[in-house]
N, C-alpha and C positions, 0 to 999 in steps of 0.2 A: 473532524480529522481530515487533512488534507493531505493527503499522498501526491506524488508525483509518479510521473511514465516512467515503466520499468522498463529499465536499459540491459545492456548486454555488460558481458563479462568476455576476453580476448582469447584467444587460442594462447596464446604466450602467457597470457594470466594464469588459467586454468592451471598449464603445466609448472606454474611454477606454486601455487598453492598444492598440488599434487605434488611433488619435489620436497615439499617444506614441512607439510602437517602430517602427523599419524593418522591411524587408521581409528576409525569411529572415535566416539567421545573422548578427550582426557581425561586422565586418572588424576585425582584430588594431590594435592598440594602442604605443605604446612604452613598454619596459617601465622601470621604476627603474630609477638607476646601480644597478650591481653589486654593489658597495664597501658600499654602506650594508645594512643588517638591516631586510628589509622586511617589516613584518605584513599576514597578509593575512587579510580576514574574508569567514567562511564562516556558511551558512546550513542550520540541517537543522529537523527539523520534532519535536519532541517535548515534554515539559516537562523543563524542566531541573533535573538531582539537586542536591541542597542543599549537598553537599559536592564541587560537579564544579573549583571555582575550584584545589583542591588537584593533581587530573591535568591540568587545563590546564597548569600554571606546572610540572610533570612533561614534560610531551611539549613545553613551549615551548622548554625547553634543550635538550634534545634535538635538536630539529631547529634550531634556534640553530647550535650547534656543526657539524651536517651539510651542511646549506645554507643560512646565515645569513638565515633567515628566522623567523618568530615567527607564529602564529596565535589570533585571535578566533574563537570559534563561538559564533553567537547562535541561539538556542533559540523556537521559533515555538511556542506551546502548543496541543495538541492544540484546547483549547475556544475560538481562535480561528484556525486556519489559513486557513479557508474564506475568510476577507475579507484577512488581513495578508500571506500568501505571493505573492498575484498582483501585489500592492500593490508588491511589490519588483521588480518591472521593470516598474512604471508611474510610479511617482517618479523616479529619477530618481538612487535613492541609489549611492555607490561602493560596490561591495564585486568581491570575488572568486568564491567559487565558493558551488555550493549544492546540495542534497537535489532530484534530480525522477522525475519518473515517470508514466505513463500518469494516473496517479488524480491527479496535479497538473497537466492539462491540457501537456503535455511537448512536443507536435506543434502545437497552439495556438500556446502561446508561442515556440516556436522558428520557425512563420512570419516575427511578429511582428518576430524581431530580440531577443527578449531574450536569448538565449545568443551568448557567442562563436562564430567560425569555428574551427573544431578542424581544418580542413584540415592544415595544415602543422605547428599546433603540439602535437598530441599524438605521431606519429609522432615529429617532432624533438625533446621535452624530455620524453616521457614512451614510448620506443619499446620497451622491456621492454613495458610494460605494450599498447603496439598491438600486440604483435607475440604475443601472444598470446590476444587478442580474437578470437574463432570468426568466420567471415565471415557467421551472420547475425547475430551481434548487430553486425557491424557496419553493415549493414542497417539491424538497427530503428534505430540511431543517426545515419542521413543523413537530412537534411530537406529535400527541395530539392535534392540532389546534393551535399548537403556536409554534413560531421559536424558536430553540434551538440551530441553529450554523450558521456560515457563509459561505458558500459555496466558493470553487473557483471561480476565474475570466481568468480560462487557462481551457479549455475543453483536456479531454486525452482520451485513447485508452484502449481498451480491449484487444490488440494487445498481444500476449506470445507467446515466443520463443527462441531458441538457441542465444546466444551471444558470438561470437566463434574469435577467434585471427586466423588470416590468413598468417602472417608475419613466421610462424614454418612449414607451409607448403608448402613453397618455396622447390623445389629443390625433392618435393617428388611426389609419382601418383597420388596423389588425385586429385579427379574431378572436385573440386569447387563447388560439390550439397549439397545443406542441407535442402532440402524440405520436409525429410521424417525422421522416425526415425532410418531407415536403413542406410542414411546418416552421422545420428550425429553417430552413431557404428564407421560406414567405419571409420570416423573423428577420434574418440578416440583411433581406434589400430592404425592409424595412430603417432598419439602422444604420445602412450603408446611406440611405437617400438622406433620412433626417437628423443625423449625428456623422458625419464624415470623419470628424475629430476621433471616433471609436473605430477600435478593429470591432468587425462583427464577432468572431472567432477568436479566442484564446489558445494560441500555440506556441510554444519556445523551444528551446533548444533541446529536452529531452521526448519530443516527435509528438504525433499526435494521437489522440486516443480511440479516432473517431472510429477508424477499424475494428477496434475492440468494440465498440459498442454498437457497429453496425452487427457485427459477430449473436454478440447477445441476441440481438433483438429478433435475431432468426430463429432463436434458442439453442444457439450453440456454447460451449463452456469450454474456457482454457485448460489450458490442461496441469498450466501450475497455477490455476484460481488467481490471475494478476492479469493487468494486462501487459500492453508489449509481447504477447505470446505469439507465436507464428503455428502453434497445434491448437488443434479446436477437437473437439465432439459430443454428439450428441447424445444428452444424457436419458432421453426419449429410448434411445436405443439400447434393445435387449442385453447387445456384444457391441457397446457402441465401437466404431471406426476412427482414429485416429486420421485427423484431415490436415492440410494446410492450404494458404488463404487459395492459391490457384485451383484446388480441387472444391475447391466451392461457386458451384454454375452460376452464381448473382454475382463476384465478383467484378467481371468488368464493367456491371454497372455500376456499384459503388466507385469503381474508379473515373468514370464519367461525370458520375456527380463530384464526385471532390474536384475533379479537373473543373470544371461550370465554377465552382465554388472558387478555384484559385483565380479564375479568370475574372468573376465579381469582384474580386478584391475583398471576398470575406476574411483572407488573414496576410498580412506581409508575405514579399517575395523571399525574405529573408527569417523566416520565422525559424530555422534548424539553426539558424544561431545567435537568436536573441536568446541570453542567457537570465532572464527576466521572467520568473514565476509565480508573480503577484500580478500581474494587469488586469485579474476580473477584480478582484476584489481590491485595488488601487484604480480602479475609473479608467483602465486604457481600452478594457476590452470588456462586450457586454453579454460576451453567454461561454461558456465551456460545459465538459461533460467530464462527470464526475460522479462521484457517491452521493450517499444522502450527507453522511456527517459531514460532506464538506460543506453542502448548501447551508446547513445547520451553524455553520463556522461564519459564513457572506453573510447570512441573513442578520445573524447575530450582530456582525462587525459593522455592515451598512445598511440599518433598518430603512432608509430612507430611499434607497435604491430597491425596496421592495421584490427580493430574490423571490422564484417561484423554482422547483424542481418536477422533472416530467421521469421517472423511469423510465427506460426503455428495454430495458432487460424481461426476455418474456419467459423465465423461469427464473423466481428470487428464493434463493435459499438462505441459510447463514454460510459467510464463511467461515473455513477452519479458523479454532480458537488459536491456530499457529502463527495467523494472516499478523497477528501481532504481540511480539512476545519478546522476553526475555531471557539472554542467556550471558554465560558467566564466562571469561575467555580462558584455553587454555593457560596463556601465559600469566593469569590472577596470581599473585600472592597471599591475596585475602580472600580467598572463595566463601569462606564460611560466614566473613563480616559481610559480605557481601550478599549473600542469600539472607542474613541478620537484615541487612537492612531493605532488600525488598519484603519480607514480611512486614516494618514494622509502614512502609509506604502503603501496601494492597493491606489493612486492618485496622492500620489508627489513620480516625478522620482527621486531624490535627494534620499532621505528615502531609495525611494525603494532598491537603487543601495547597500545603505551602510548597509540597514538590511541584505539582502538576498548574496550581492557578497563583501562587505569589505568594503576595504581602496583602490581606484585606486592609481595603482602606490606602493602598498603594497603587498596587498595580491591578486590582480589581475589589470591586465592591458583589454584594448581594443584595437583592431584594426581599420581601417580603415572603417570596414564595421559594427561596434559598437557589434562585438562578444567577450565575456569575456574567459580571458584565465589567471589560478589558480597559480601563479607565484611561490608557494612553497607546493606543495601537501603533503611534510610531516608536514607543520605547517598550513594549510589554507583548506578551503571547502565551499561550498555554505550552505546555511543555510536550517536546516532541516525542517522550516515551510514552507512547499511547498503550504499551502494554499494560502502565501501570493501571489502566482505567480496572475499576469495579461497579456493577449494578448498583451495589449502596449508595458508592459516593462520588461516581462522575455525577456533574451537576449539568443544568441546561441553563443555555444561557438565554441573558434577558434581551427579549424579546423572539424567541426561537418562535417559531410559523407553529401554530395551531396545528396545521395541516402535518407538520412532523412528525409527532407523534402518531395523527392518524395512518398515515402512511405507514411509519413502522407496524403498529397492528394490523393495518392490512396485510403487510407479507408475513406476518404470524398465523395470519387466517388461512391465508392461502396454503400456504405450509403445511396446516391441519386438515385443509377438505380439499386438497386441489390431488387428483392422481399424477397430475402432471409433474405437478412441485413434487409429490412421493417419489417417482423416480429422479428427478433430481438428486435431494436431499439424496440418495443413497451414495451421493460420488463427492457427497462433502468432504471426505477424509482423503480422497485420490492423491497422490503424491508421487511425483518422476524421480525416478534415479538416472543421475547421469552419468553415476561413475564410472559404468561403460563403454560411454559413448562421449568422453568428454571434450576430447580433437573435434569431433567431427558437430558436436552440441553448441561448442563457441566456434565454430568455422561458420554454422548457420548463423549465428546469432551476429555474427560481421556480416554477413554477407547482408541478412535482414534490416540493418540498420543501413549500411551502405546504400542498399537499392530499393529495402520498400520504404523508406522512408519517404526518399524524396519523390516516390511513386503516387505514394497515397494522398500526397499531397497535390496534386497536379505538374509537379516541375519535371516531368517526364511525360513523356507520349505515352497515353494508357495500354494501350495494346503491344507495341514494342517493347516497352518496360517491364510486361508481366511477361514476356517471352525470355527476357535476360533478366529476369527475379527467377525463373524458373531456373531456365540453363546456371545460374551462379548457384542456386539450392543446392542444385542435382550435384554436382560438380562440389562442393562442402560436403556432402556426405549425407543429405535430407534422407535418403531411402533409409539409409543405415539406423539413424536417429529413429525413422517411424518407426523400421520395426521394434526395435527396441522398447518405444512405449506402445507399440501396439501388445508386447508381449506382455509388458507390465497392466497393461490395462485388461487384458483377458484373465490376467491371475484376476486381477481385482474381482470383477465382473462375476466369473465363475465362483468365488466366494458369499456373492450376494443373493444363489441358488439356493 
């Protein structure tokens, strides 16, 4: 699963989805006659493969024939989400259902009113599928006391880390370690000396993530479980405290080293606006930090570039089953065919196979052991509604690392004997409300991208730049913001006595 940097939303955005939408979920709709064949269009967030018009018009018979209905999927591209996605339930447009999740503002927006009420109509037109929803992700999916999305049926990881090509270090001294950030260094002059032609580092235009993962690997947790957060806390902690990145005393040495880093030429001087989101896994760049399912996506795509993955996250929980999920849009006219045909996608493997992996035999094959492998990766991709994934029927693909799998069962393990992970695990469900504090939520969230972006990166002086990241914070409204999820996070907290 490959996600991208979670970006910000505008102070003028905000107010005008605040302007536009009702108050908590929408109230259901009537749906088209029966009789007719109704399309219905859906939304997920990726770019779209060059050859996907071919498994559309695949899965549209399909499900033609099953539930006389037909599907659109429009394709939001990575190097514009940040402003078009929100946009879709501030205008105003029709569609059906869509891609969301904690890092697309998911609790936000479903104040708002942009999501259907799922009250009655996921149990009634999609009750397979509720009926085997775990009761907290049915949780993370109530907003206000009523359901406003459908959660995954594939539990995933907290897990972030270096996702590093191994296959260029043949032949040279390196150690094989990447357990530290002294490591991924060693790694990068390594690649800088003996491949020039590679960026050491993978960074574009939606910033870098390395923050975030520096964040973790202290053991601290965002506070909307995504990254691009600028709140962190610690889950160690009894009444944990609501932080941001300058009240964290290591800080300017992470900003020391990224500066070292920019000065190596581990990633272009222009890297906030290369809008280019493939270069590890297109051969421009040989390591980024990312999940595990992404590494699981590289390894698969380029066995021969021998991907390895290092966690660095030092408490892995699951995230919320919200982290990816689906929901049905206010403005739906077919709500009901709509939740019809995610049941018939998350329950029959047929479906499932032809929404989420193709045309077998086209655009991907299987093996012996039922792993899928992408038979033309300039024209073909797996489908970017990852919430449709299920335990049964996501597949792994051919050639996925050994170690993958172990690695997942190690964070199961830990999960179950670690007291560490136990307190974790308890703030899996944590969730911010902004509707409070929304001026002042996206005044930080400019200011954040504005100044730490290119702070973190080194294109600012480390120490003057965290003085005017501060003063711009303060000056947005940051105190206002904490308290507010410091409040929220004491309710939380105090509940789990």
């Amino acid at each position: 699963m490959v996600k991208s940097k979670i970006t910000v939303l505008s102070a003028a955005l905000v107010l005008t989805l605040a302007a536009s939408l009702l108050t908590g979920c929408g109230k259901e709709k009537t749906a088209a006659a029966a009789d007719e064949t109704t399309n219905l269009v859906m939304y997920v967030i990726g770019d779209r493969p060059a050859g996907q018009d071919k498994p559309d018009a695949h899965f549209n018979e399909l499900i033609k024939d099953k539930i006389n209905c037909t599907l659109t999927v429009n394709w939001i591209p990575w190097a514009d989400f940040t402003n078009k996605y929100p946009l879709l339930f501030s205008s105003g447009e029709e569609f059906d259902m869509a891609y969301t999740a904690a890092w697309l503002n998911f609790t936000s927006l479903a104040q708002k009113g942009a999501f259907r009420n799922l009250d009655e109509l996921w149990p009634k037109y999609a009750p397979k599928n509720f009926a085997r929803q775990s009761e907290a992700a049915k949780q993370e999916a109530t907003v206000d006391g009523h359901y406003c999305c459908v959660p995954t049926l594939l539990a995933t990881y907290t897990a972030y880390g270096p996702i590093y090509r191994t296959d260029i270090m043949e032949g040279t001294d390196w150690n094989g370690k990447m357990d530290t950030f002294a490591d991924i260094e060693a790694y990068c002059d390594i690649v800088k000396k003996t491949h020039p032609e590679i960026d050491p580092i993978d960074i574009y235009a939606q910033g870098s993530e390395w923050d975030d993962t520096y964040m973790y690997s202290l053991g601290y947790r965002s506070s909307k479980n995504a990254t691009n957060d600028f709140l962190f806390y610690d889950p160690q902690q009894k009444n944990p405290k609501i932080i941001t990145y300058y009240e964290c005393n290591t800080i300017p040495q992470f900003l020391d080293m990224m500066a070292r880093w920019n000065k190596k030429g581990f990633f272009t001087k222009s890297a906030l606006a290369d809008t280019d989101s493939t270069k590890t896994q297109n051969g421009k760049a040989a390591l980024r930090t990312h999940n595990i399912d992404t590494w699981q996506g590289y390894a698969v795509l380029r066995p021969e570039w021998k991907f390895k993955y290092q966690n660095m996250n030092k408490y892995v929980t699951h995230l919320p089953f919200t982290q990816d999920a689906m929901v049905i849009s206010n403005t739906s006219k077919n709500p009901e065919k709509a939740m019809e045909l995610w049941e018939l996608i998350t329950n029959d493997r047929e479906v499932f196979d032809a929404f989420f992996y193709g045309i077998l035999g086209t655009t991907y094959s299987l093996n012996d052991k039922g792993e899928y492998k992408i038979l033309d990766p300039n024209l073909y991709a797996l489908s970017d509604m990852w919430a449709a994934r299920t335990i049964e029927f996501t597949r792994n693909g051919e050639g996925t690392p050994d170690d993958y799998q172990v690695q997942k069962e190690g964070f199961e393990t830990f999960m179950k004997t670690s007291p560490e992970a136990g307190h974790a695990v308890k703030f899996e469900a944590f969730s911010i409300d902004t509707s409070k504090i929304e001026t002042e939520y996206a005044a930080c969230q400019n200011v954040h991208q504005q100044y730490w972006w290119p702070l973190e990166l080194g294109y600012t002086d480390a120490e003057k730049g965290l003085a005017e990241y501060k003063a711009k914070m303060e000056a947005a409204g940051i105190q206002k913001v904490q308290a507010e999820i410091q409040r929220q996070m004491d309710d939380y907290a105090a509940k789990l006595k």
